[in-house]
N, C-alpha and C positions, 0 to 999 in steps of 0.2 A: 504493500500500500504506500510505503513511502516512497519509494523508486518511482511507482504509478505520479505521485505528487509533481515528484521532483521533475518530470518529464512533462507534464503540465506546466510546470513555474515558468520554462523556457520555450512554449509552445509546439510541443511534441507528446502528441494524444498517445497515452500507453498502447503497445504492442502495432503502433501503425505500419514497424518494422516487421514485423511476420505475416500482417495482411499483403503487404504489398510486393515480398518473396512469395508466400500462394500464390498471387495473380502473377508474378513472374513466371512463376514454375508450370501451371498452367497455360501461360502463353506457349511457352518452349513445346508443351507436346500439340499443342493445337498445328505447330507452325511445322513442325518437325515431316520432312517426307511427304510436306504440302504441293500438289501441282499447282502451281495460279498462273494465270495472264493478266499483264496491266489493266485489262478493262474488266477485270474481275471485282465482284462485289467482298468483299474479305470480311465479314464479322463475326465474330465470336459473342456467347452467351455465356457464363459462369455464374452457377447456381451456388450461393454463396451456404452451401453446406457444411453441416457441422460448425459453424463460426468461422469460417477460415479467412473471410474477409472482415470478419469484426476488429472494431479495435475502440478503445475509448467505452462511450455508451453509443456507439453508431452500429449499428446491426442493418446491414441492407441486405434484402431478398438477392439477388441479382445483380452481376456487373458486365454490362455490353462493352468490348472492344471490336473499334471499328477500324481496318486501315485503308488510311489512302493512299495510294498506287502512283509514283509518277517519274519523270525525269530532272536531271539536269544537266546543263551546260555550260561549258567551261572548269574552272577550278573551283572546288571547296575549300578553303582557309577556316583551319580552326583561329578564333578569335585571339586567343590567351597566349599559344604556343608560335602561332605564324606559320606551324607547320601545313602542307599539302594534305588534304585527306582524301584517300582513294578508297574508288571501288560504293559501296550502297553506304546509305547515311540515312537514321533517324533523326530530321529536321526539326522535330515537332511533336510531340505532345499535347492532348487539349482536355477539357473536361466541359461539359456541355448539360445546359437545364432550360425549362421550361419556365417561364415566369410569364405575369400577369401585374396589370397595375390596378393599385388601390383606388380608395376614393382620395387620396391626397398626392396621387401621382408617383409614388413608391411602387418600385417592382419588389413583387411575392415570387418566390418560389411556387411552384403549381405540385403538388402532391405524384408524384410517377410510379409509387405503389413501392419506394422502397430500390428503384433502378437506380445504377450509376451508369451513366455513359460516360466513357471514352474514348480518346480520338489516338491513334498513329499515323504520322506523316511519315511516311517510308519514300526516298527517291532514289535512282544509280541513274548513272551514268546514262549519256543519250544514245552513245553509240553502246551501250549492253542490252542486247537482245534476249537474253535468258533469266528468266524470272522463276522462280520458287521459293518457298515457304522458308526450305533450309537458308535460302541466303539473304533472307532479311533475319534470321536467325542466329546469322555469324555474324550479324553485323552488331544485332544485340548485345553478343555474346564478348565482343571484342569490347566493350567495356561494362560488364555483367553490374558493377558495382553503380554505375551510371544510369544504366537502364531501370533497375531497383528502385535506385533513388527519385528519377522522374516520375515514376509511375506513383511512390508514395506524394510527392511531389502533387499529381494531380487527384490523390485519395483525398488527402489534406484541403484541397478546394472543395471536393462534397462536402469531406466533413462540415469544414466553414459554412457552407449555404444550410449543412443541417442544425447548425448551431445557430444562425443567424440568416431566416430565410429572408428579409426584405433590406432594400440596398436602394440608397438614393440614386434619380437616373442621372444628375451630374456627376456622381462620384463612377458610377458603370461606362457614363458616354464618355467621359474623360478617360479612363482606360483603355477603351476598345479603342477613341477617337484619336490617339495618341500610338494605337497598337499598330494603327494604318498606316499613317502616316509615313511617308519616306521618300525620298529626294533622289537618290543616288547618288547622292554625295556625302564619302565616308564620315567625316567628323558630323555632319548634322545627321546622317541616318544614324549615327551611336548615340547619340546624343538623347535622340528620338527613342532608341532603345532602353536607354538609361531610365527616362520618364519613363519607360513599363517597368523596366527591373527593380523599382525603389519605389513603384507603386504600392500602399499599403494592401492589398487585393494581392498580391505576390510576396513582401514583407513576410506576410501571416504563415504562407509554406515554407521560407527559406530554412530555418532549422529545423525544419520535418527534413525537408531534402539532405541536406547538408548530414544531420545525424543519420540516417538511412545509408547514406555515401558511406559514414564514418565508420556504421556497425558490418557493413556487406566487403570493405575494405581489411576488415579484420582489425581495425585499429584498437589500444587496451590499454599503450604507455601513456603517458603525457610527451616523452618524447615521438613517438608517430602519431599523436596526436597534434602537436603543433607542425610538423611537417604536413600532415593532411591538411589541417586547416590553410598556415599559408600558403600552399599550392594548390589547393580546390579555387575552382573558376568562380565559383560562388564568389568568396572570400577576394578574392585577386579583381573582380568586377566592381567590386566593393571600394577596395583601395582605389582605383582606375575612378570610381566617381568623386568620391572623397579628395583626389588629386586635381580635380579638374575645374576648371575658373572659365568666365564668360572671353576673357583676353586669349585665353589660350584656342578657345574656338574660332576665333574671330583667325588668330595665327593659320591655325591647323585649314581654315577652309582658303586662305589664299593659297594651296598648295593645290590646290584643285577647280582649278581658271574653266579645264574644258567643260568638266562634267557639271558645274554651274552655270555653263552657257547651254548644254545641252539642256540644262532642268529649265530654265527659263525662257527659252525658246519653246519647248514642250508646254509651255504654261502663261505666257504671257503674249499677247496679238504684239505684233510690229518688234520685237522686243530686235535693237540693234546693239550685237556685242562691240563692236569699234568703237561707239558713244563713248566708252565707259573703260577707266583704267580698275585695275584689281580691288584698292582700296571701296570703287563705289558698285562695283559688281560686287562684292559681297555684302556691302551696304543695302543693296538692294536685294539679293539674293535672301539675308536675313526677314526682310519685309514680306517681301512677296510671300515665301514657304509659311510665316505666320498666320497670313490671312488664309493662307488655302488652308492648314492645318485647322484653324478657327473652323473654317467652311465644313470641313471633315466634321468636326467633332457636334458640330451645330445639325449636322445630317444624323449624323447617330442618336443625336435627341430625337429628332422630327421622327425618325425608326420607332425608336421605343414607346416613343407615344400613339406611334400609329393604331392600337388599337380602337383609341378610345373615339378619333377622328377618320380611319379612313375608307368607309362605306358611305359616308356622301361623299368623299372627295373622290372618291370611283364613279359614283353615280352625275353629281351634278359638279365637283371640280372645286368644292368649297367645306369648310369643315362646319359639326352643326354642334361643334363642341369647344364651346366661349372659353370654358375653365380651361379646358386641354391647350387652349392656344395661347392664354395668359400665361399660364405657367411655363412654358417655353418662351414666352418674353421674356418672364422674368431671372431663366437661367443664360443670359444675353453679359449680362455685364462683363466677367470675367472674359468672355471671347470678344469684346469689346474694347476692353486694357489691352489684347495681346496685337488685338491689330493697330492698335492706335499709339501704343507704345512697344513695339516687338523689343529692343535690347531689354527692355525694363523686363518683361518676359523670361527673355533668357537668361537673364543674369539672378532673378531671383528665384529661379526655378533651379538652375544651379546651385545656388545657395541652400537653399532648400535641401537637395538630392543630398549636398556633404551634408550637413548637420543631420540627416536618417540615415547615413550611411557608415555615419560614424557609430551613430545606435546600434547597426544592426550588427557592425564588427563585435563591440562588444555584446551581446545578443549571443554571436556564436561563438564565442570564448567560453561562455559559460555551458557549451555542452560536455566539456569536459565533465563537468559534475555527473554527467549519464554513465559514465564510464570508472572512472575516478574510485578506486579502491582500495586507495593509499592509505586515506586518512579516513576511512571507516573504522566503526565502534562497533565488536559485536556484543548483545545483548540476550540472554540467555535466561529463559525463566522455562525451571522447572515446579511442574504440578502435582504432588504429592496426591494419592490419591485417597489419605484419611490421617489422622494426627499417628496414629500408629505406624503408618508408611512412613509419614515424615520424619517420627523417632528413627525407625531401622534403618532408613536410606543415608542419615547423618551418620549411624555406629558404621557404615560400607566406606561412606567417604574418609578420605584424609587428611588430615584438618591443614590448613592453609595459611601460611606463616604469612602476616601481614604489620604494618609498622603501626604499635599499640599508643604510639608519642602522640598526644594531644597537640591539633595543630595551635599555634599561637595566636590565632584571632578569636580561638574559644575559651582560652583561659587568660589573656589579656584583662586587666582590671581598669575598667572604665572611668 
C-alpha cells in the first residue's frame, strides 16, 4: 500500500507497468506470422481478462489497437541522437475518445462501455514492398523498452479522461491546435513541438512513461538510474526546452532563408522574396505563421462546437445557436494577442515552457523513490496467536542485546 502511494505522489497509477507489458505481450502474438498489405485494415481487440489490463482503480472491459499502414520518404533522423534510422519506424502512438458538450460548452467524455482505443502509426520505407506483421514487430522489438513505455504512455491518457472526464475546449483546441500546426521550418516546427510536449495534457503521462522506460530497462541502482534519466529523450527534451530563449529562435531561423521563403510563398498571395533581407523575412515569417496558427486553433474550436450548431449550418448556412457562437467569441482574445503581438507570443510562451520544464525535470528525479531500496526500513510485526503463544514464542526467541543507557533528552532536568 505504501509503494501503491508512493507511485501516486509522483503521478504513476500503481501497476500501470504490468498493464501495459500485457498489452505489449499480447500485441507481439497478435502481430507474430501476420500476413498484411498496406491497404489492410489491422485491428486488434483484447479482452481485458483476469485484470491484466487493470491498474490503479481503472478496470476496462476491453482495449482496441488499431494500426495505420503507410510510407515514407527520404531520411528519418532521430531527434536527440542525429542518428539515421533505417528500415520500418513507429511514428506515433495515439489514444482516442468520444466526447460530447455540456450545457456550459465543456467537453464530457461519452460512456464506451469501458473500451480503450488505440492508435499505431507504423511506416517503412517507400521503396519496401514487403509488408508483414513480423516486421513491424522487429521494429517494436528493436527498442522493447520504448515501445512498453508509449503504450503505458497512452494507458495513462484513458486513465486521465477516466479520472477526469470533462476538459475545457480552449484548453483541448489549444493542444490539438498547436499539434497541427507546422511550417517546415526546423526551429519553429520544434518549437511548435515543444508547445505539445510541455502541454499539461502530456505533463500528466510523462513519469508514467518515463518510469515504464525505467522498470522495462531493468534499471535498480541510483547509478543506472541517473544515467537512464539523463539520457532518456524524455529528460534531454526537457533540458533542450529549458535551454531555449525567444533570441535564440529568432538566430536558429535565419539559418533557414529557403525553407521560409518556400512556407511563405505557400501561404501568402504576391508574397516577393527579393523585397526583403533575412532580418525582415523572419520578421515576417514570425507574423505570418502566428496568424495562420491562430486561424488553426480558432478552427478547432469552430470543430468542437460543431455539434451544438451544425444542422442549420448544413441546412440553411447559418447557426440557430446564439450561446454556441458567443462562447467562441469569447475564446477570441488570447488568439487575438498572438496575432496582434506575435514576439510577445513567442517569447512568453517560451518563458512559460522553461519554468514547466524545469518542474517537470525535477518531477522525474523523484522516481527514483519507485525504485530506491537503499534507504528502506523494514518493519516486522508478528501476531501471536493467544497470550500463551506469546509467552512460549518469547522462551524460542533469543533475547537481543540492545543499548539499556537512557538517552539524554529523557533524563535531562528541566
Amino acid at each position: 500500500m505504501m509503494r501503491q502511494r508512493i507511485k501516486e505522489a509522483v503521478g504513476v497509477p500503481a501497476n500501470i507497468e504490468v498493464a501495459a507489458q500485457n498489452l505489449y505481450n499480447d500485441i507481439v502474438k497478435k502481430l507474430k506470422n501476420k500476413k498484411i498489405a498496406p491497404e489492410d485494415v489491422l485491428k486488434f481487440k483484447f479482452l481485458n481478462k483476469n485484470g491484466k489490463y487493470s491498474f490503479a482503480d481503472f478496470n476496462p472491459k476491453f482495449i482496441t489497437v488499431d494500426f495505420s499502414l503507410g510510407n515514407y520518404t527520404g531520411d528519418a533522423i532521430d531527434n536527440i541522437s542525429g542518428n539515421k534510422i533505417t528500415g520500418g519506424l513507429v511514428h506515433s502512438m495515439g489514444f482516442s475518445r468520444a466526447s460530447k458538450l455540456n450545457d456550459v460548452f465543456d467537453l464530457v467524455s461519452v460512456d464506451t462501455d469501458g473500451v480503450i482505443e488505440l492508435n499505431i502509426d507504423y511506416a517503412q520505407p517507400d521503396d519496401d514492398d514487403e509488408w508483414s506483421g513480423d516486421k513491424i514487430l522487429d521494429t517494436m522489438e528493436k527498442n522493447k523498452a520504448g515501445s512498453v513505455s508509449s503504450l503505458s504512455h497512452e494507458l495513462k491518457h484513458a486513465y486521465d479522461n477516466f479520472k477526469k472526464p470533462t476538459e475545457k475546449v480552449v484548453d483541448r483546441s489549444n493542444y490539438s491546435g498547436f499539434q497541427r500546426s507546422r511550417s517546415g521550418v526546423r526551429p519553429m516546427d520544434q518549437f511548435m513541438f515543444n508547445m505539445y510536449f510541455i502541454n499539461q495534457i502530456e505533463n500528466l503521462v510523462r513519469p508514467t512513461e518515463s518510469y515504464v522506460e525505467m522498470v522495462s530497462n531493468g534499471v535498480v541502482t541510483k547509478e543506472q538510474f541517473l544515467k537512464f534519466l539523463l539520457n532518456s529523450k524524455t529528460y534531454q527534451t526537457l533540458v533542450q526546452i529549458r535551454d531555449s530563449s525567444f533570441d535564440n529562435l529568432v538566430e536558429d531561423l535565419k539559418s533557414y532563408e529557403t525553407e521560409i521563403d518556400d512556407y511563405l510563398n505557400n501561404t501568402v498571395d504576391n508574397y516577393d522574396s527579393s523585397s526583403l533581407d533575412i532580418d525582415e523575412k523572419v520578421k515576417y515569417f514570425l507574423k505570418v505563421f502566428a496568424f495562420v496558427t491562430a486561424q488553426k486553433v480558432h478552427e478547432v474550436r469552430k470543430q468542437m462546437l460543431s455539434p451544438a450548431t451544425n444542422l442549420f449550418q448544413m441546412l440553411f448556412g447559418f447557426s440557430d445557436n446564439p450561446e454556441a457562437d458567443k462562447f467562441l467569441d469569447s475564446t477570441l482574445s488570447d488568439l487575438t494577442k498572438m496575432m496582434n503581438n506575435p514576439n510577445k507570443f513567442y517569447y512568453n510562451s517560451i518563458e512559460n515552457m522553461k519554468k514547466i520544464a524545469i518542474k517537470m525535470m525535477k518531477k522525474l528525479s523523484k522516481l527514483y523513490s519507485l525504485i530506491n531500496k537503499e534507504k528502506t526500513i523494514t518493519l516486522e510485526i508478528r501476531d501471536p496467536m493467544s497470550f500463551e503463544m506469546d509467552q512460549l514464542m518469547r522462551k524460542t526467541q533469543k533475547p537481543r542485546k540492545i543499548d539499556t543507557k537512557l538517552d539524554e533528552r529523557f533524563t535531562k532536568k528541566k
